[in-house]
mmCIF file as gemmi writes it, N, C-alpha and C atoms, coordinates in Angstrom:
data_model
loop_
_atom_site.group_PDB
_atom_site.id
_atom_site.type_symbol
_atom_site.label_atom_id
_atom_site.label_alt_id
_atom_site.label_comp_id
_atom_site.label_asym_id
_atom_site.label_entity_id
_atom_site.label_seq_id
_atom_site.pdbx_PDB_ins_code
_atom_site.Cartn_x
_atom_site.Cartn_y
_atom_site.Cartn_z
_atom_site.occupancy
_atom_site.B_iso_or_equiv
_atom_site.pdbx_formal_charge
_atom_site.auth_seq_id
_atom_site.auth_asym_id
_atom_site.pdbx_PDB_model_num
ATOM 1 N N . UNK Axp A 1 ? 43.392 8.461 38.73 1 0 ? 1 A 1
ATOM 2 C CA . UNK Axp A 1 ? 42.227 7.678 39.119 1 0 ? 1 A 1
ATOM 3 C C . UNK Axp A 1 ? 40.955 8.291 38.557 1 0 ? 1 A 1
ATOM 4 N N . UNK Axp A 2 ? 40.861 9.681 38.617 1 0 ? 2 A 1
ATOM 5 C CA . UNK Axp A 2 ? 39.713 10.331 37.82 1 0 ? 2 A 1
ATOM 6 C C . UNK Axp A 2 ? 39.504 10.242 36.796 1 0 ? 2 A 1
ATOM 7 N N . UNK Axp A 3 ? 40.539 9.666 35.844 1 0 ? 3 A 1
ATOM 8 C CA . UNK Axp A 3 ? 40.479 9.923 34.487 1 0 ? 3 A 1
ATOM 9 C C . UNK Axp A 3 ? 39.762 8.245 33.87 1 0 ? 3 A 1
ATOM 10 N N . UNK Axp A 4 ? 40.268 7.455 34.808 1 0 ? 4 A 1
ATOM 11 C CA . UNK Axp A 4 ? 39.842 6.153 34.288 1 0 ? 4 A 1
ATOM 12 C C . UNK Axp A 4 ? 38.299 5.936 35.005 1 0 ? 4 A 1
ATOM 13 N N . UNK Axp A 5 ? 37.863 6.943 35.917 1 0 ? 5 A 1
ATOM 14 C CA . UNK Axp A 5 ? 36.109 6.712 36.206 1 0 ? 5 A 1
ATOM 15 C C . UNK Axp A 5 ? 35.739 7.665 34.948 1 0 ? 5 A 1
ATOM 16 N N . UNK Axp A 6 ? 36.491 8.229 34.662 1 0 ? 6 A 1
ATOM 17 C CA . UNK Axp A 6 ? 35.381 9.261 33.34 1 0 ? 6 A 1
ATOM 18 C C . UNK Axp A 6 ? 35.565 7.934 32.375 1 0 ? 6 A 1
ATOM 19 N N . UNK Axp A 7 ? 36.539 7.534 31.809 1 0 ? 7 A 1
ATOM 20 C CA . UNK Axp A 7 ? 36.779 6.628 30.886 1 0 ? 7 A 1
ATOM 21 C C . UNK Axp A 7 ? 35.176 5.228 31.431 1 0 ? 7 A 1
ATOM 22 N N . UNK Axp A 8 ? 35.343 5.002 32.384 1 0 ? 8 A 1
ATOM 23 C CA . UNK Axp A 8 ? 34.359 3.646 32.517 1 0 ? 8 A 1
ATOM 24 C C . UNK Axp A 8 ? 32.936 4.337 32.628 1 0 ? 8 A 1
ATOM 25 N N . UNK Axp A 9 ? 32.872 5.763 32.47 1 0 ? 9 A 1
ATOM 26 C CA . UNK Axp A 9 ? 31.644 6.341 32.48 1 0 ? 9 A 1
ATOM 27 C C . UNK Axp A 9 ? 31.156 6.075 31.517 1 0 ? 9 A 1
ATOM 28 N N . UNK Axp A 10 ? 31.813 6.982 30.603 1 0 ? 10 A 1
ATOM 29 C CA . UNK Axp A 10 ? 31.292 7.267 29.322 1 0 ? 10 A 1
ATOM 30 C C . UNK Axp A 10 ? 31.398 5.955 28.673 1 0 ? 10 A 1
ATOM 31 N N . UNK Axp A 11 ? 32.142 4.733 28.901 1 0 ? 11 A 1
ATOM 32 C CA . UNK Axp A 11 ? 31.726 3.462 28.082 1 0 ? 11 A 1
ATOM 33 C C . UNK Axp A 11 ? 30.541 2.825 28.504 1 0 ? 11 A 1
ATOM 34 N N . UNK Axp A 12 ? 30.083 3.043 29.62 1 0 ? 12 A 1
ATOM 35 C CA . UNK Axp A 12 ? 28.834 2.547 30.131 1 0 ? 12 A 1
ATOM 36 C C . UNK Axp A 12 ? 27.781 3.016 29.642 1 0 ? 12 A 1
ATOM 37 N N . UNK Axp A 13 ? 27.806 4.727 29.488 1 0 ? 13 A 1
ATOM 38 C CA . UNK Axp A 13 ? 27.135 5.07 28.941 1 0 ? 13 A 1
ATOM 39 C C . UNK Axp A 13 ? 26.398 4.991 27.338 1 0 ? 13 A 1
ATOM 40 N N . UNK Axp A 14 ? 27.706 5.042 26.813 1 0 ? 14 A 1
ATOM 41 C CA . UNK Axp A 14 ? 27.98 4.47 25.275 1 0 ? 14 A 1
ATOM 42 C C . UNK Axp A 14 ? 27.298 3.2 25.375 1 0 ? 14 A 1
ATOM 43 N N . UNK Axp A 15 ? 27.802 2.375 25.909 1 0 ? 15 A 1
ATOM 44 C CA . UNK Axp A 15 ? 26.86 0.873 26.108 1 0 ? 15 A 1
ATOM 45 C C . UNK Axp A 15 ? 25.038 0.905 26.259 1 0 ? 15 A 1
ATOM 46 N N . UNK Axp A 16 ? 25.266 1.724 27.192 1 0 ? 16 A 1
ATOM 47 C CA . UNK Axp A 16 ? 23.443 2.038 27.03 1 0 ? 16 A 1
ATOM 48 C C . UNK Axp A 16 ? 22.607 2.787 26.403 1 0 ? 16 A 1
ATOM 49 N N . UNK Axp A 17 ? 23.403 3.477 25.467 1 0 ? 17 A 1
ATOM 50 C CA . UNK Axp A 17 ? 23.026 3.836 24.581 1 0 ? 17 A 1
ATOM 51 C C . UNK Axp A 17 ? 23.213 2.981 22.683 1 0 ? 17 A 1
ATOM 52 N N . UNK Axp A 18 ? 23.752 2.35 22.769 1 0 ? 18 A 1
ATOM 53 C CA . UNK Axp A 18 ? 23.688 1.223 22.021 1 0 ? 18 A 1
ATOM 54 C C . UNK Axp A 18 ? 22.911 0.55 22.151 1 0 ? 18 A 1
ATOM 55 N N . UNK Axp A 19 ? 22.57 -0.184 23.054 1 0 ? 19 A 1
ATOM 56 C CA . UNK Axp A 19 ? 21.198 -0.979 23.515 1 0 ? 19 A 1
ATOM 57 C C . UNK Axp A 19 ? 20.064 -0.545 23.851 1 0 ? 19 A 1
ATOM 58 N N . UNK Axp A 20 ? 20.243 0.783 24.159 1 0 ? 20 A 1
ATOM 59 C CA . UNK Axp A 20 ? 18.317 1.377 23.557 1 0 ? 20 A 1
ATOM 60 C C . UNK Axp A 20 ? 18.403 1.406 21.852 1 0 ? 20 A 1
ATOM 61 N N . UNK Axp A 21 ? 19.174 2.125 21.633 1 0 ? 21 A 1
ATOM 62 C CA . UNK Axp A 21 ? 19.152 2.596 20.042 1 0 ? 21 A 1
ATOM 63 C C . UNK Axp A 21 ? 18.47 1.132 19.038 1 0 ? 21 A 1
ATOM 64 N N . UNK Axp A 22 ? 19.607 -0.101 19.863 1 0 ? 22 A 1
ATOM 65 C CA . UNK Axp A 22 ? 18.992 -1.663 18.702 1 0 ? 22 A 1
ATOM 66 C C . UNK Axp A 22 ? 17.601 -1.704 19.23 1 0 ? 22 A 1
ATOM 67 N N . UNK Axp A 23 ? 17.406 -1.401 20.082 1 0 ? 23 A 1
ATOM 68 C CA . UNK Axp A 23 ? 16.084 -1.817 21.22 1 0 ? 23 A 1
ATOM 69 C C . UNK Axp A 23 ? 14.937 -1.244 20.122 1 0 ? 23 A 1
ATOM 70 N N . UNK Axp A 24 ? 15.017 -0.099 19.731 1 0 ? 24 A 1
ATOM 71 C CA . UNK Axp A 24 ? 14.332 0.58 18.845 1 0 ? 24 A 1
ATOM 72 C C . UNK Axp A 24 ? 13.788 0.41 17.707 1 0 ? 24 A 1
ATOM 73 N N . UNK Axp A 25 ? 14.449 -0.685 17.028 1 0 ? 25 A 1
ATOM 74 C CA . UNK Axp A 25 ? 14.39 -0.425 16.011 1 0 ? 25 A 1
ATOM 75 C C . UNK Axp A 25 ? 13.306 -1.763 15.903 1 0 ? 25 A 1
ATOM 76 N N . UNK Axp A 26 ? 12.355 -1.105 14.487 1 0 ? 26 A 1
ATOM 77 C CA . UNK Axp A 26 ? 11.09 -1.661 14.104 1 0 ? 26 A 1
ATOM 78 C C . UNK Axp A 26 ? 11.941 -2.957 13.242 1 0 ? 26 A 1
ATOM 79 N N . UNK Axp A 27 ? 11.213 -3.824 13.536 1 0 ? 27 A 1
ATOM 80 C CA . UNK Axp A 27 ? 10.89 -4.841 13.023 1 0 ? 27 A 1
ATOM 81 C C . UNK Axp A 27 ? 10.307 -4.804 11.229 1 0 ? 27 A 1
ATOM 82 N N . UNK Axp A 28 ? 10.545 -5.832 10.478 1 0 ? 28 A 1
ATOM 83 C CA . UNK Axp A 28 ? 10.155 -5.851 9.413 1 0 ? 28 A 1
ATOM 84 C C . UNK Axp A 28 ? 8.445 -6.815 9.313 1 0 ? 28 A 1
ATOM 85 N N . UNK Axp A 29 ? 7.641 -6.068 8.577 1 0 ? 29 A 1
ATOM 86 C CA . UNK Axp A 29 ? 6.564 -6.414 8.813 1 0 ? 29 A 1
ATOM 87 C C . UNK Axp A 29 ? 6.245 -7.933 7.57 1 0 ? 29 A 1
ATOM 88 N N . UNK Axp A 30 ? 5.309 -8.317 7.743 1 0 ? 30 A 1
ATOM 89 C CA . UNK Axp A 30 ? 4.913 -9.007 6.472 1 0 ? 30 A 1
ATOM 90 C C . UNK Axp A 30 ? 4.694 -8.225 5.259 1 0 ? 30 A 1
ATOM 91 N N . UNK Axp A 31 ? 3.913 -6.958 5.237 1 0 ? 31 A 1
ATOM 92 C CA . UNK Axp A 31 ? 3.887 -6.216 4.181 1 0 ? 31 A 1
ATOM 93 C C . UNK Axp A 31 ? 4.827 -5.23 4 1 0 ? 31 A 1
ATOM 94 N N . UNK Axp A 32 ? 6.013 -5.21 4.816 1 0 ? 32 A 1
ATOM 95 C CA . UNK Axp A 32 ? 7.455 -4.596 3.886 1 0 ? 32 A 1
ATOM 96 C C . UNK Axp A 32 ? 8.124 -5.416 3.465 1 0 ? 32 A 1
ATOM 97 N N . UNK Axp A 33 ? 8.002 -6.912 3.793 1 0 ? 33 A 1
ATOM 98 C CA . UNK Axp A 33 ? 8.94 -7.738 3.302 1 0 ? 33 A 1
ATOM 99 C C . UNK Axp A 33 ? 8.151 -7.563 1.967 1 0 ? 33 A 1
ATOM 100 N N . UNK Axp A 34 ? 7.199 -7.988 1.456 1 0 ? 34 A 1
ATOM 101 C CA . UNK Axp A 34 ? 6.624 -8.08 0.286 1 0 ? 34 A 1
ATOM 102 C C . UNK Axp A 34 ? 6.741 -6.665 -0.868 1 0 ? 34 A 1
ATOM 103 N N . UNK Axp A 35 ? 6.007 -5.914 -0.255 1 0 ? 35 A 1
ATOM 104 C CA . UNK Axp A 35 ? 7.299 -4.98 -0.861 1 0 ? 35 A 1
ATOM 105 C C . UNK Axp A 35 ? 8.409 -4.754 -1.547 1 0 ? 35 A 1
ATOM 106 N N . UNK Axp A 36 ? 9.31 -5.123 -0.809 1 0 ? 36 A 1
ATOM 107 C CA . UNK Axp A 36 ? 10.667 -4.974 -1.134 1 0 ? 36 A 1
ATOM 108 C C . UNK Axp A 36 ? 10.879 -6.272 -2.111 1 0 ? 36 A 1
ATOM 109 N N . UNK Axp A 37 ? 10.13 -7.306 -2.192 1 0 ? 37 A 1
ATOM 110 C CA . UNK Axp A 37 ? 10.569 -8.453 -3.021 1 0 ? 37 A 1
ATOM 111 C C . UNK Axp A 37 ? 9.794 -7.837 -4.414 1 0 ? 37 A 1
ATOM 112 N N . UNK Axp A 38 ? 8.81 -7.345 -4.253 1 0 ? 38 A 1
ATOM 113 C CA . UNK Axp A 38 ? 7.758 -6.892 -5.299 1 0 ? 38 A 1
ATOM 114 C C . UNK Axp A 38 ? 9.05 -5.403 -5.823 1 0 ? 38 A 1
ATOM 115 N N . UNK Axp A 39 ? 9.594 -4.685 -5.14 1 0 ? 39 A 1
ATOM 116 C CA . UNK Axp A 39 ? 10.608 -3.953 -5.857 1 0 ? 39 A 1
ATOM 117 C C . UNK Axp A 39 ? 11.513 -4.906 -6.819 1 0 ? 39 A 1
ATOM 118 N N . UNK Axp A 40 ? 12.502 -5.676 -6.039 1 0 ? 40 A 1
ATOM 119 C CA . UNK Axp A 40 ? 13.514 -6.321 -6.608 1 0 ? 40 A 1
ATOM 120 C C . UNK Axp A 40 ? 12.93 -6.792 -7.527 1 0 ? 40 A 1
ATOM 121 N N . UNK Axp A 41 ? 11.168 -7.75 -7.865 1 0 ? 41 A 1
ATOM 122 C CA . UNK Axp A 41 ? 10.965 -8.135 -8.869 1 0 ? 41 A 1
ATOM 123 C C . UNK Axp A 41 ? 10.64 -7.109 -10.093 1 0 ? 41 A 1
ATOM 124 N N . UNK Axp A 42 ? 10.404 -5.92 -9.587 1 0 ? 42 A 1
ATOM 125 C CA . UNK Axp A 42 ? 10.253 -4.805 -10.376 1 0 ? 42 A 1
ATOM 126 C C . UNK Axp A 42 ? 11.629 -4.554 -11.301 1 0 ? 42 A 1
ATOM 127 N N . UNK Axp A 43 ? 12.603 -4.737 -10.807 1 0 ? 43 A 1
ATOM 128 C CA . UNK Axp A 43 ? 14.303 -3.756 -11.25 1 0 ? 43 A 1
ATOM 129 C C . UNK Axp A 43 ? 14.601 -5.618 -12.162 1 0 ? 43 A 1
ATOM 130 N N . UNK Axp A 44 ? 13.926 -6.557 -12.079 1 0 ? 44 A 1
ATOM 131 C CA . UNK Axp A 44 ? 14.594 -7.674 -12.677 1 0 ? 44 A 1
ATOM 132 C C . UNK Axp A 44 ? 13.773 -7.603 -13.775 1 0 ? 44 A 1
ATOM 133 N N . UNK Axp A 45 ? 12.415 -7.448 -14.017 1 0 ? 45 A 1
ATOM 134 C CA . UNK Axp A 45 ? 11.93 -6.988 -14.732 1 0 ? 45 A 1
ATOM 135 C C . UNK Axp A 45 ? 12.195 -6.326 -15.979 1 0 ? 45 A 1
ATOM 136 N N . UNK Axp A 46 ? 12.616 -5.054 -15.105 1 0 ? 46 A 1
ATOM 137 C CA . UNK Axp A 46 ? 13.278 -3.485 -15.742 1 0 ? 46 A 1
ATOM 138 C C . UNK Axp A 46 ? 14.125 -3.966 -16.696 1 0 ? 46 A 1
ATOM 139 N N . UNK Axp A 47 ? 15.299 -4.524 -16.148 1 0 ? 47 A 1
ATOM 140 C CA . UNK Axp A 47 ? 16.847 -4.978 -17.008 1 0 ? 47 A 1
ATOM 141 C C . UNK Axp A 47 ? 16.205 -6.099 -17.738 1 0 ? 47 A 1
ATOM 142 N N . UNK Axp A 48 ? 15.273 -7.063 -17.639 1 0 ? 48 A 1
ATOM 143 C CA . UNK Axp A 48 ? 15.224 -7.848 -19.308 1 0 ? 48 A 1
ATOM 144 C C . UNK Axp A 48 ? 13.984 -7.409 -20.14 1 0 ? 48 A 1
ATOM 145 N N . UNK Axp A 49 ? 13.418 -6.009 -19.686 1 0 ? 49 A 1
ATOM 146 C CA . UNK Axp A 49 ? 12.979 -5.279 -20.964 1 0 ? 49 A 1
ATOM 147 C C . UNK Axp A 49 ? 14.174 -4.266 -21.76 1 0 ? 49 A 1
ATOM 148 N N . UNK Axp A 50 ? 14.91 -4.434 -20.422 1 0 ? 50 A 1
ATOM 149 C CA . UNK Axp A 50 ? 16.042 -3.042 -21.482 1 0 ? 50 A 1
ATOM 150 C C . UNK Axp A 50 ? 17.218 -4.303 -22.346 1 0 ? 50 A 1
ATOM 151 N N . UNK Axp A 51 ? 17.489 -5.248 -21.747 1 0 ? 51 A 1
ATOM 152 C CA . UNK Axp A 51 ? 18.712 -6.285 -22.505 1 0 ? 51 A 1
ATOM 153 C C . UNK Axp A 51 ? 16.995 -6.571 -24 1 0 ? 51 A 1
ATOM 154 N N . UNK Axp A 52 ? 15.822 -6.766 -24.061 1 0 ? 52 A 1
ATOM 155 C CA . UNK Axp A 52 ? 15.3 -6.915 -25.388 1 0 ? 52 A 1
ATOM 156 C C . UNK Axp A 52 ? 15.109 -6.073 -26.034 1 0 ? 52 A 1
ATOM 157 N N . UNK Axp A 53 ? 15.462 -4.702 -25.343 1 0 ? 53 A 1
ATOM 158 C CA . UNK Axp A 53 ? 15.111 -3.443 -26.085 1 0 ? 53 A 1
ATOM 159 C C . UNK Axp A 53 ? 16.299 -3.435 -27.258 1 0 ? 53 A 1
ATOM 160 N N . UNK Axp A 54 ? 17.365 -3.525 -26.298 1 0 ? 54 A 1
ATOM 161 C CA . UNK Axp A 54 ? 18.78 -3.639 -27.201 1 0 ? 54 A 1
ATOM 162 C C . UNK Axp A 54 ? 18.936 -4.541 -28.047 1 0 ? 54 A 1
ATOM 163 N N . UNK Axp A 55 ? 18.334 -6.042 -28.163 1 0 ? 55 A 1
ATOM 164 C CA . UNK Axp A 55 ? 18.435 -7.345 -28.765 1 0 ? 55 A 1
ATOM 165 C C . UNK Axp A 55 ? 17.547 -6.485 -30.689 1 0 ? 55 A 1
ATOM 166 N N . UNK Axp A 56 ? 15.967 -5.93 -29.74 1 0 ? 56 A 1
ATOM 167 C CA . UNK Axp A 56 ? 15.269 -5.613 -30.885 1 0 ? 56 A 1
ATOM 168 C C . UNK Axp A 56 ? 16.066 -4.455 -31.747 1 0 ? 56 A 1
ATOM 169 N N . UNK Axp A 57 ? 16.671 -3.135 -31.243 1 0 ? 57 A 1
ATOM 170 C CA . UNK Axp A 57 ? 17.665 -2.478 -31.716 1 0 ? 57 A 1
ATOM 171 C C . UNK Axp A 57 ? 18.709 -2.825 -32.059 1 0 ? 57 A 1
ATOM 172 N N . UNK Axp A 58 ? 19.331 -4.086 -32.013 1 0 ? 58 A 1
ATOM 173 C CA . UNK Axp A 58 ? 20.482 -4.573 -32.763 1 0 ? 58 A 1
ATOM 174 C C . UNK Axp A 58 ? 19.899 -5.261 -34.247 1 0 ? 58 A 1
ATOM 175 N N . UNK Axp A 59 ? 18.491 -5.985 -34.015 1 0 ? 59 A 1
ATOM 176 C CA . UNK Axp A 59 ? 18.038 -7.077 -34.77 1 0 ? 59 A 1
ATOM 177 C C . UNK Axp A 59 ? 17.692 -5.515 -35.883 1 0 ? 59 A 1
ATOM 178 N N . UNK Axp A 60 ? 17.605 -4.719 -35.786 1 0 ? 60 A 1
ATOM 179 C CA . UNK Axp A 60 ? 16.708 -3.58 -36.92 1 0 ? 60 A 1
ATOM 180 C C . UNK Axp A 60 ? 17.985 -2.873 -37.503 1 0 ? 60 A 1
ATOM 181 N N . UNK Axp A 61 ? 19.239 -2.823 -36.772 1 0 ? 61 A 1
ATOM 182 C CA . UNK Axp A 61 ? 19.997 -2.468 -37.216 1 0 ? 61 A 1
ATOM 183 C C . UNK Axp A 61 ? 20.819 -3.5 -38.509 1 0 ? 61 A 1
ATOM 184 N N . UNK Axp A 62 ? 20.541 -4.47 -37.94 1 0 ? 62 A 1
ATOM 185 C CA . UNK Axp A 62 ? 21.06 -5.883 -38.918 1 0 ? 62 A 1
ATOM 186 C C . UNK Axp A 62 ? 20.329 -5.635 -40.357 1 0 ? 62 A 1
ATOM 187 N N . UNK Axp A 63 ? 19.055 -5.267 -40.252 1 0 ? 63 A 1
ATOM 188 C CA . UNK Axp A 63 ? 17.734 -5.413 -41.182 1 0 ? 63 A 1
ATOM 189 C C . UNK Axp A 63 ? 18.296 -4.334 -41.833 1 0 ? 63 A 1
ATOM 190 N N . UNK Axp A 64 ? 18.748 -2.896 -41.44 1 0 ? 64 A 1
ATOM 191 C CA . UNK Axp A 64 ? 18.458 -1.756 -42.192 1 0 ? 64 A 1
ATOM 192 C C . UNK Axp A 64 ? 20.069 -1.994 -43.31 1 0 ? 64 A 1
ATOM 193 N N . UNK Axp A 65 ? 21.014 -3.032 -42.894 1 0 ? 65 A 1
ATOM 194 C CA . UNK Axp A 65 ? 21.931 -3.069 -44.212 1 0 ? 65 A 1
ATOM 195 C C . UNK Axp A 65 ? 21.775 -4.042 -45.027 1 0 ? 65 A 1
């Protein structure tokens, strides 16, 4: 009988500690969402200067035979 009140303890506990922990957590603001889209538009960016970097380094390699 003792073993199954420790058992419903510690899940209760576990439980309330799960639900402070989500309780906690910050919210996304208007200026992190923007942010983070202003990153992603950054890295999409990134990759079609590097796919023309390679286009212009293939096109010079064509030229130099």
């Amino acid at each position: 009988m003792m073993k199954i009140s420790k058992n419903v303890v510690a899940a209760l506990v576990l439980g309330a500690l799960v639900a402070v922990l989500s309780g906690c957590q910050k919210k996304e603001g208007p200026a992190e969402r923007a942010g983070k889209e202003m990153d992603k538009t950054a890295e999409k960016a990134g990759q079609q200067i590097e796919k023309v970097g390679e286009k212009l380094n293939d096109a010079v390699k064509d030229l130099k035979k």
